[in-house]
N, C-alpha and C positions, 0 to 999 in steps of 0.2 A: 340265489347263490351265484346267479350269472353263468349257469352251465346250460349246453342246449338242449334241449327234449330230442330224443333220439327216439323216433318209431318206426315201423315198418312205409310209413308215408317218402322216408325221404332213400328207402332201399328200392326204388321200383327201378325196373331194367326199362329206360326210355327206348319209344318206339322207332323203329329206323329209319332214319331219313337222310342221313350221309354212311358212305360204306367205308371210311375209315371208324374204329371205333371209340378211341380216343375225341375225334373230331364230332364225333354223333352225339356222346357223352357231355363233351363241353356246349356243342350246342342246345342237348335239352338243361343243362343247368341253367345257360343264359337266360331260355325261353320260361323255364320254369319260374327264376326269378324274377323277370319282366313282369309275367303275368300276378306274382304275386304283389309286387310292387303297386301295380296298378290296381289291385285288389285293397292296398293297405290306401290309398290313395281316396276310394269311395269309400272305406270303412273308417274312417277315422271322423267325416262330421258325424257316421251314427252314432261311433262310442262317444263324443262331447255333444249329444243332440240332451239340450236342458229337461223338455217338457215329454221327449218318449221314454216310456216305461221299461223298463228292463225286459219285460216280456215280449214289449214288441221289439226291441232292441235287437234280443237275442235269434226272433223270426227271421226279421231283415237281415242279419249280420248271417243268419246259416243259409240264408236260399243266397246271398251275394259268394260266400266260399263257394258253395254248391255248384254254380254257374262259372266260377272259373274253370279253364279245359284242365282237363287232369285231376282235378278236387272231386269229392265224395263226399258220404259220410263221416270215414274216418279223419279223414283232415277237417270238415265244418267241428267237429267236437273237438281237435287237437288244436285250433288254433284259438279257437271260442274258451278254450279249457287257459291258453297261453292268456287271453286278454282277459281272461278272468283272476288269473296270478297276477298280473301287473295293476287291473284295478278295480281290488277287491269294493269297494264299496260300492261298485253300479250291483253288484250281488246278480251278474248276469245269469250264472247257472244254481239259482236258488231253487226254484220253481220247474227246470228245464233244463233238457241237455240232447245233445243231439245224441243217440246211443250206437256207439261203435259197432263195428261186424263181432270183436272179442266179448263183448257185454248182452250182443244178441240171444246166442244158445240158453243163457244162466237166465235169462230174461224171461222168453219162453216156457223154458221147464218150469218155473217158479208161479208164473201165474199159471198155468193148468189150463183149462178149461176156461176159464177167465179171458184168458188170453184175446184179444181181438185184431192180433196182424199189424195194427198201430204202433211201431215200438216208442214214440213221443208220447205215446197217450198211455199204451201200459208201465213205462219208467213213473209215471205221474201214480197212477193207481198204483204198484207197490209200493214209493215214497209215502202214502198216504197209510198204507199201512204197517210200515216200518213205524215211523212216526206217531202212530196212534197205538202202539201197542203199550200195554201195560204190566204183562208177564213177568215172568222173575228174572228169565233170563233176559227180556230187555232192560232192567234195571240195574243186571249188572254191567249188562253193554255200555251202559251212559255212564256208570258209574266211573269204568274203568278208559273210555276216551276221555274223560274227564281230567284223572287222573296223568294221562299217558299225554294230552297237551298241557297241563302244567311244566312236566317236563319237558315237553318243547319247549314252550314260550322260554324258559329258563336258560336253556342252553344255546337259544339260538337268536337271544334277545336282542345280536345287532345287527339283524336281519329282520326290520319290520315287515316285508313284505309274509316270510316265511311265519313271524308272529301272528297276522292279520288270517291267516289259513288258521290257526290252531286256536279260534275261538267259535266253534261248534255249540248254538246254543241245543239246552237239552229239548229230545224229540223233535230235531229241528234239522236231521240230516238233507245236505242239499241233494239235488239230481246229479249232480256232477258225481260227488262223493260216493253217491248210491250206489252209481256205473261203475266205478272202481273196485267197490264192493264184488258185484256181479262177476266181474272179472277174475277177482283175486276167487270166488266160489268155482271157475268154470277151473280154473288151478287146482284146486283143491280136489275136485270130481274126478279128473284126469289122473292126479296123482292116487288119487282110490282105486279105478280103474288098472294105476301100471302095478300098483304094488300089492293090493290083495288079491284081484285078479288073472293077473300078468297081461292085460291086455294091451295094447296102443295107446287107448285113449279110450276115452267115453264118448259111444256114440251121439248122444242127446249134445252132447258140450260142442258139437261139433259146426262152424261157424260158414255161411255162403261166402261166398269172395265179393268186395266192396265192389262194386262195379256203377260208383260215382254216386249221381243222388238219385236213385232208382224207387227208393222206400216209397215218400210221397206220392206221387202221380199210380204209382201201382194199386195204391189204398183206395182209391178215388174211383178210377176206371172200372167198369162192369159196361155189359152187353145184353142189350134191352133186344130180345130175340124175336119179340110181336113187332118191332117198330124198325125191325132189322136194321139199329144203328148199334154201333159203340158211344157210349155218355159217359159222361162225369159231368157234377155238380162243383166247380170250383169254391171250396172254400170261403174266400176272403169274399166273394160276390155277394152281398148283402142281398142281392133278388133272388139268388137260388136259381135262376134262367140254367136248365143244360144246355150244355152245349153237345152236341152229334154230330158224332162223324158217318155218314150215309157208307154200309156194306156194297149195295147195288153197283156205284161205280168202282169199286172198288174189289168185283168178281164175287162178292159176299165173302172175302179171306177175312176171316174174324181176327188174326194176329195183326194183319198190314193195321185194320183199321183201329186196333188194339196203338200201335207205332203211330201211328199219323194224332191220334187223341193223346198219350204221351207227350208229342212235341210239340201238341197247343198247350198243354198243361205247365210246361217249362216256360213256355214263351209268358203267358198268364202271371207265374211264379216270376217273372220276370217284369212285371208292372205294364207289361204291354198290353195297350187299347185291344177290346175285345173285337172289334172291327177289323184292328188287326190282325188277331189272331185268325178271324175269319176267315178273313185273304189269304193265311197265309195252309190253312184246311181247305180252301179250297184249292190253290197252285199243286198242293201235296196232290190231291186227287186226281186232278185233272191230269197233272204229269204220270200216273203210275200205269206201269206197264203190265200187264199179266204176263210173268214168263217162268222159266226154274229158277225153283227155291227147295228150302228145305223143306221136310214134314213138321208139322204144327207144333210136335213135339220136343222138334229137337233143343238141344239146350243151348245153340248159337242164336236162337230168338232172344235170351238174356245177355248174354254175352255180347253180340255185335250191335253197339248202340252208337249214336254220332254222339263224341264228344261233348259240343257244346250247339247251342241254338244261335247261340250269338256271335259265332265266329263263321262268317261265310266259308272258310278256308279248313274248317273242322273236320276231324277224321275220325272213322270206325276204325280202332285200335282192338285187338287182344294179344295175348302170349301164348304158346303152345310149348309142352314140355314133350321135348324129343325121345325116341327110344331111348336113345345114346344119355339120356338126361340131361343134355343141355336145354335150354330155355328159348325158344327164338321169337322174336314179338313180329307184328305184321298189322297192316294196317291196308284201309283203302281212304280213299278222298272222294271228298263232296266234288270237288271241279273237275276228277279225273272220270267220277261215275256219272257225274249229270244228275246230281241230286241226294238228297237228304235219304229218301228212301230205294233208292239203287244204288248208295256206296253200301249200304246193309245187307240192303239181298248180298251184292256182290260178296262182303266179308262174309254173312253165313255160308254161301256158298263153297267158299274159300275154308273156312272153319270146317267145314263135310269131307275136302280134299286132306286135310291135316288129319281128321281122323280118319282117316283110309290107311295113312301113314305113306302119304304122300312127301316130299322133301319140299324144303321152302324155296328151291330154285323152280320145281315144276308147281307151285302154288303161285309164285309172280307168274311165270309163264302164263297162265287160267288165268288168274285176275288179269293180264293185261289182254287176253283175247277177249275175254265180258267187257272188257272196257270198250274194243271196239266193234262191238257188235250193235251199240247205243249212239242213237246224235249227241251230240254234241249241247247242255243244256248250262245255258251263262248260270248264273247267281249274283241275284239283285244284293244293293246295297243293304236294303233290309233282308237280309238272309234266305229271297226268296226264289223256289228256282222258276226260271224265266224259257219256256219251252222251243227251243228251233226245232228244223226239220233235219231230219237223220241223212247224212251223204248217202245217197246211191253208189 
């Protein structure tokens, strides 16, 4: 129809970095656009690559979203969902779809026990048996989208693109479609919950905060307690080699070393030589300081993550909602902290001060005293941190 897709993606309150507001706002639009520009730029010989498969298509096209600063989940599936409206016949999200944080809850509840933490892998298994059913009332399910896209094609016939959506073959529903599904269910549950119950909402319906592309690498990671490392088996690696990240140097903190295998997993995700990524497990190590942090538990270990791998200049961003209920975002940096994993600590630390109910003027205050309590540590071109000695 040529209208834009309005989601929660494009209402995010950007992070502070000019203290006019209007001036901050304009800024993150430009930066925001930049980057996606330069996102449409590598993505466009995937979507016209002749000889890859849709499946891989859709791999590479969601881990490239993914890796842009500020992207997630929900925008890999919002813009995968867009280029899949523009050209329906690569049939990108036939097989696959990235599953939003709103399509999560419905996701869950529905496989049960089934469930395996994978939301890419269980969207596949319920598709599988949506599709395979043969019940009465899937019969009339078919029967009646059936019916309901004659209707469209009819009335909206001078709109090819919106035609090419509304031929659904039978037991043939995509992943994309499913997700909507889910969604429009987690609606329906909520609305059971306010109106027979009088409650809020339904608990089970109830979704994590997107917090970028976190799902993958979390699925991977486990801690191998005899060998006192942190591992993961990469995927895509055809030799299955783990790779570990050593606790020992590391004071044996099973989270840090949790964080440091995380940011080889992206860098990986990111087609980067494994030798690289090795270098780049080991700088992490070797740079890490044992000093205050939070407890193991706290829920700023999910929260304060470095935006991106690939941008030396990347920041640990989150928002905190004030008593008063205002909203105040806050962040820390890679070149103010001296690394990848001391702008974390710093931000959880920082995240501990906000819940005390502390204000965001005596939170800079604190992060800028942590700031100078560390040397001083460059960042290499390839995004790695490069160790000096701390001023006396």
């Amino acid at each position: 129809t040529g209208n834009p897709l309005i989601t929660s993606c494009f209402r995010i309150i950007p992070p502070r970095v000019l203290k006019d507001d209007d001036a901050n706002l304009v800024r993150s639009i430009i930066s925001r656009t930049d980057a996606l520009l330069r996102l449409s730029d590598e993505a466009w010989p995937v979507v016209q690559h002749k000889s890859m498969s849709a499946a891989d298509k859709m791999k590479k096209l969601s881990v490239m979203i993914q890796e842009t600063p500020h992207c997630g989940e929900t925008w890999a599936k919002m813009l995968t969902c867009c280029m899949d409206l523009a050209y329906p016949n690569l049939k990108l999200l036939e097989s696959q779809c990235d599953v939003g944080t709103g399509a999560a809850p419905p996701l869950k509840c529905l496989m049960g026990q089934k469930c395996s933490g994978n939301r890419t892998k269980d969207l596949m298994q319920l598709q599988q048996q949506v599709n395979s059913s043969k019940s009465k009332h899937a019969q009339n399910f078919w029967k009646t989208l059936g019916e309901a896209e004659d209707d469209i094609k009819n009335k909206f016939k001078q709109f090819p693109l919106i035609c090419a959506q509304a031929k659904t073959q039978k037991q043939g529903m995509s992943a994309v479609t499913l997700q909507v599904q889910l969604c429009e269910y987690r609606q329906y549950r909520h609305s059971l919950a306010r109106l027979q119950y009088g409650l809020a909402d339904d608990e089970n319906m109830r979704g994590e905060p997107d917090a970028g592309s976190r799902s993958g690498p979390d699925n991977y990671i486990e801690v191998d307690e005899k060998r006192k490392v942190v591992t993961f088996v990469f995927p895509e690696d055809a030799s299955k080699k783990p790779f570990d990240v050593p606790l020992k140097p590391l004071g044996g903190r099973v989270n840090i070393g949790k964080r440091v295998a995380y940011m080889c997993f992206k860098k990986l995700q990111d087609e980067a030589p494994r030798a690289e990524v090795e270098k780049l497990r080991d700088d992490l190590v070797k740079t890490y300081v044992d000093a205050e942090d939070v407890p193991d538990d706290s829920e700023a270990w999910k929260i304060c993550r470095v935006s991106s791998m690939k941008d030396p200049c990347a920041v640990v961003g989150f928002q905190r909602t004030m008593k008063d209920g205002s909203t105040v975002p806050f962040q820390t940096t890679i070149v103010a902290a001296g690394g990848y994993l001391e702008a974390e600590r710093v931000a959880r630390l920082c995240w501990a001060k906000f819940e005390k109910g502390a204000s965001k003027d005596d939170v800079k205050k604190y992060r800028d005293s942590l700031y100078k309590k560390r040397g001083s540590i460059e960042i290499s071109p390839a995004g790695r941190p490069v160790q000096k000695r701390a001023k006396k």
